[in-house]
C-alpha positions as CSV (number, residue, x, y, z in Angstrom):
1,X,67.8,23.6,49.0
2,X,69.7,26.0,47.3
3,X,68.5,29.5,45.5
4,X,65.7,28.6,42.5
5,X,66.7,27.9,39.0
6,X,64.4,27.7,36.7
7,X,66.6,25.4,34.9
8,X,67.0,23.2,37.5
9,X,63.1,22.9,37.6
10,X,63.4,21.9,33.7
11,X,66.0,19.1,34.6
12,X,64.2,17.7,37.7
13,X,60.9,17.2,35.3
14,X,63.2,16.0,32.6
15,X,64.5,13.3,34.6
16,X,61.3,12.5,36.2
17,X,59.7,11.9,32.3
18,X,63.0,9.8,31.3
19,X,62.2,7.9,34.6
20,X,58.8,7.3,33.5
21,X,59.2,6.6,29.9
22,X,61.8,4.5,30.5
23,X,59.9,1.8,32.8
24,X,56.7,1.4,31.3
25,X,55.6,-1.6,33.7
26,X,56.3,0.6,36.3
27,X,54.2,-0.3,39.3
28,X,51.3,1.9,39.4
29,X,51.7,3.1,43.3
30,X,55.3,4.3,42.3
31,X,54.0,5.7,38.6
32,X,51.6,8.0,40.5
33,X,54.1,9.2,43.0
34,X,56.4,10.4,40.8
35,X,53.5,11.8,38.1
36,X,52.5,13.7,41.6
37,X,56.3,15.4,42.3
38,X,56.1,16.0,38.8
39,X,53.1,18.0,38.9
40,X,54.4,19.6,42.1
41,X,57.6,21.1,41.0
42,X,57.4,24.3,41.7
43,X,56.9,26.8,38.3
44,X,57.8,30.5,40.1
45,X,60.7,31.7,42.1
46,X,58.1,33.0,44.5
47,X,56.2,30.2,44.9
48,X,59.7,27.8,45.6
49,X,60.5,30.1,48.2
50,X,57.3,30.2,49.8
51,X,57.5,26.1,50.1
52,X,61.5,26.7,51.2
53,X,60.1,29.3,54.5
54,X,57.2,26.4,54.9
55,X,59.4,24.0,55.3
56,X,62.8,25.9,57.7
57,X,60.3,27.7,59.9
58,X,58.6,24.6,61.3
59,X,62.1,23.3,61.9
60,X,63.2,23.8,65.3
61,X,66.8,25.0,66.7
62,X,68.6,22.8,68.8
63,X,71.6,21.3,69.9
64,X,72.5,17.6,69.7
65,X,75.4,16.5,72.0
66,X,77.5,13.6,71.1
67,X,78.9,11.2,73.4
């Protein structure tokens, strides 16, 4: 996740409608999922970076050795 971009934002929900106009006989399930992330992109620098600390802080430091 990089810093927000308002246009970015724009794009992602551009490409979710093309995706969704595109493939009318879209199976419902997948239809709703990605009406849902449409509806869930974030609108606000502050609000992106409040989901970006949600999401890093209940990540948890460690190492991971490789054989």
């Amino acid at each position: 996740m990089g810093p927000y971009s308002e246009q970015k934002q724009i794009e992602r929900a551009g490409a979710i409608k093309r995706l969704l106009d595109d493939n009318p006989n879209m199976d419902p399930v997948t239809r709703a999922m990605w009406e849902r992330k449409a509806n869930a992109l974030a609108v606000s620098e502050e609000e992106y970076n409040a989901r970006v600390k949600a999401i890093y802080s209940n990540m948890k430091r460690g190492v991971i050795e490789y054989e």
